[in-house]
C-alpha positions as CSV (number, residue, x, y, z in Angstrom):
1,X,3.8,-61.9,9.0
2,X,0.3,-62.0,10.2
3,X,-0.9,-62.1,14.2
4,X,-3.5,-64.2,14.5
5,X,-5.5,-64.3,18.1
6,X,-7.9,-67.2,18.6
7,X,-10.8,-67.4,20.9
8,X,-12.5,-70.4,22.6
9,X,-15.3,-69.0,24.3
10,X,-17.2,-69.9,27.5
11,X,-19.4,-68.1,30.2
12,X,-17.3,-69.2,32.6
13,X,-13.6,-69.5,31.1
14,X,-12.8,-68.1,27.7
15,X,-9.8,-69.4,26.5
16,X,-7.2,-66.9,24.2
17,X,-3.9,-67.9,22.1
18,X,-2.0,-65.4,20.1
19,X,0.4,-66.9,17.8
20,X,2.4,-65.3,14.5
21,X,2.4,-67.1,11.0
22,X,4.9,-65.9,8.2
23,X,4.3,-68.7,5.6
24,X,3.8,-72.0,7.0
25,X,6.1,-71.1,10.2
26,X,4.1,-70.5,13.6
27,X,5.4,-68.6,16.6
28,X,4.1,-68.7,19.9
29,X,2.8,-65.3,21.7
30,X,0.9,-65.3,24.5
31,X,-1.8,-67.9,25.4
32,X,-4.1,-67.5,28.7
33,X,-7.9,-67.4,30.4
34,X,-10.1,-64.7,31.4
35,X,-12.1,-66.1,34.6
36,X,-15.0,-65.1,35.1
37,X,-16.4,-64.7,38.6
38,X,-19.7,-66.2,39.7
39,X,-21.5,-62.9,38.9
40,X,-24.8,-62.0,36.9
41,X,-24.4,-62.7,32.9
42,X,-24.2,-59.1,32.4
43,X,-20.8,-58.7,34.2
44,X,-19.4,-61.9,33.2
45,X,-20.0,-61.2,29.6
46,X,-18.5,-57.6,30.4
47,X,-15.2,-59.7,32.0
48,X,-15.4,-61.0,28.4
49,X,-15.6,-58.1,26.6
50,X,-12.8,-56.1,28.1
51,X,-10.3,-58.6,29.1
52,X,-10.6,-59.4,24.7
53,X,-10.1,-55.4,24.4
54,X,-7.2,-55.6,26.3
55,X,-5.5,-58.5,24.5
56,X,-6.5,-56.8,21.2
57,X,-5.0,-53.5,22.4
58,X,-1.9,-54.9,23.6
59,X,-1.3,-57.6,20.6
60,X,-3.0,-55.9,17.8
61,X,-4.0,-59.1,16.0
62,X,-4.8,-58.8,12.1
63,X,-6.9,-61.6,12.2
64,X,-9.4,-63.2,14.6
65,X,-10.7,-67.1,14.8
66,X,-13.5,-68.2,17.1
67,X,-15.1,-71.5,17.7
68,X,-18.3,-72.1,16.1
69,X,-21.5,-72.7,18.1
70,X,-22.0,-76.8,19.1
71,X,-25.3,-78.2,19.7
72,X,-25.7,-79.3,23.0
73,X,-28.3,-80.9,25.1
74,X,-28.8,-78.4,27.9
75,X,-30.7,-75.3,26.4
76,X,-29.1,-73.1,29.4
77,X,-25.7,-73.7,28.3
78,X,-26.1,-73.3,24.5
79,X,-27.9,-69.6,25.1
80,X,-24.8,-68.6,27.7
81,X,-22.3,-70.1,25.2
82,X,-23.9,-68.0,22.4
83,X,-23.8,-65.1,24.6
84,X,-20.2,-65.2,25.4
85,X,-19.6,-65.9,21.6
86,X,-21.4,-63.1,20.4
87,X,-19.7,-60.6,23.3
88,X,-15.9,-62.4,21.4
89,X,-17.5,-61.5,17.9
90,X,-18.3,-57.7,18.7
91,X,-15.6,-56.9,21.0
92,X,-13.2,-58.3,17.6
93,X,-15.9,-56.6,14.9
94,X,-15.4,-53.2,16.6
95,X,-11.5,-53.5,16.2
96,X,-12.2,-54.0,13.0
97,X,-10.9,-57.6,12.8
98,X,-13.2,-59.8,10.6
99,X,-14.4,-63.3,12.6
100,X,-13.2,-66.6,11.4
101,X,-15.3,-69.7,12.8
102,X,-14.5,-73.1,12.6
103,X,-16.3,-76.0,14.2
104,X,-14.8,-78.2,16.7
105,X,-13.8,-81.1,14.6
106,X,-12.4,-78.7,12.1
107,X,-9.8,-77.6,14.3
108,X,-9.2,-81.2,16.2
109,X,-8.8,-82.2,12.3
110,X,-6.2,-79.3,11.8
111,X,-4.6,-80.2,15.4
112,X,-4.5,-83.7,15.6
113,X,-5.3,-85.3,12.4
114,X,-8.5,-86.2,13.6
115,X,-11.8,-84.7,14.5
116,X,-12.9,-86.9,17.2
117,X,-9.4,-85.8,19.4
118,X,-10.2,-85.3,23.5
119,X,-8.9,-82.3,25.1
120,X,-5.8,-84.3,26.0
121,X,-4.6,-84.6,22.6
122,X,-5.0,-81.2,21.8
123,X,-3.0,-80.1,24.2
124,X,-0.4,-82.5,23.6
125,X,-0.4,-81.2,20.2
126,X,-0.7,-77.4,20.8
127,X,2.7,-77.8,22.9
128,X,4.3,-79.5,20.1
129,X,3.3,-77.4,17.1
130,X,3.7,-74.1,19.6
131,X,6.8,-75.9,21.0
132,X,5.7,-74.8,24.5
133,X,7.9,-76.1,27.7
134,X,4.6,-77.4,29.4
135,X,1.1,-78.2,28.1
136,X,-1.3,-75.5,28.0
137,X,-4.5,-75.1,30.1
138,X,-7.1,-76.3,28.7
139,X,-9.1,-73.8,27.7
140,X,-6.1,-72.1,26.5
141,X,-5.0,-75.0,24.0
142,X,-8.3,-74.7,22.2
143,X,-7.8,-71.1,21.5
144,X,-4.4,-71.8,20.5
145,X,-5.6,-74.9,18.2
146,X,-8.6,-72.7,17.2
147,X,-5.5,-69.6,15.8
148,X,-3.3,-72.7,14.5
149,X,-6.2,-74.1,12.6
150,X,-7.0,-70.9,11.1
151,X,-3.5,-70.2,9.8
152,X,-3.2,-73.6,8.5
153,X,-6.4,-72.4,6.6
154,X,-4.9,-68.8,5.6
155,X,-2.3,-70.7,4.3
156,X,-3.9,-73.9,2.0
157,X,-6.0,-70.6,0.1
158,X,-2.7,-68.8,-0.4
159,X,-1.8,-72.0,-2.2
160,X,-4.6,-72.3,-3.8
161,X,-5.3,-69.3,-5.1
162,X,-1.2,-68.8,-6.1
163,X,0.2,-65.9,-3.8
């Protein structure tokens, strides 16, 4: 049984989902948003920081998965994404949890079967596969998708490698 806790980031919502694997059987945990108040980076990427320390401190996750940096066309919003990922990636590295990244399509790919999949099919499929009552918020589907994607991942090397 392995806790996994995924992380979509954002400077303004960063999306979490905590989710169990034992073998090829995934359990829902918690799933949520910290919200970020229209502050200076600094605090925001504080918010960040502690409201991941928290969740790590409550769930103690053995594993960690985080979104992979997307180009994009406004300079601003790459940097502040960055930021925000890099506050994720330290705030997981100091609780000794190694960092997992997968890119965007990757996880659609894992999700929905294919990597070109809007928001709305993700969360269609995250409530399925997490057999949740309602869909998730947005932000909180990808980090749920991002986890799900990784244990799908976790679980084709298991296979591969025999154990």
């Amino acid at each position: 049984m392995t806790i996994i806790l995924g992380v979509d980031p954002g400077s303004r919502i960063t999306g979490y989902g905590v989710i169990r694997a034992e073998g090829s059987r995934l359990t829902y945990i918690d799933s949520g948003c910290i919200r970020m108040k229209e502050d200076t980076m600094a605090v925001r990427l504080q918010t960040i920081y502690a409201g991941l320390a928290e969740i790590i401190a409550e769930y103690r996750p053995e594993e960690f998965a985080i979104e992979q940096v997307f180009l994009s066309r406004n300079v601003d919003s790459a940097l502040k994404l960055g930021q925000a990922r890099g506050v994720a990636m330290v705030c997981a590295a100091n609780a000794g949890l190694a960092v997992n990244e997968y890119a965007a399509r990757q996880v659609k790919q894992a999700i929905v079967g294919k990597g070109s999949a809007d928001k709305v099919q993700v969360q269609h499929m995250v409530q399925a596969i997490m057999e949740l009552p309602r869909r998730p918020q947005e932000d909180a589907a990808d980090a749920l998708g991002i986890a799900i994607c990784h244990a799908h991942m976790r679980q084709s090397l298991a296979r591969l490698s025999g154990r």
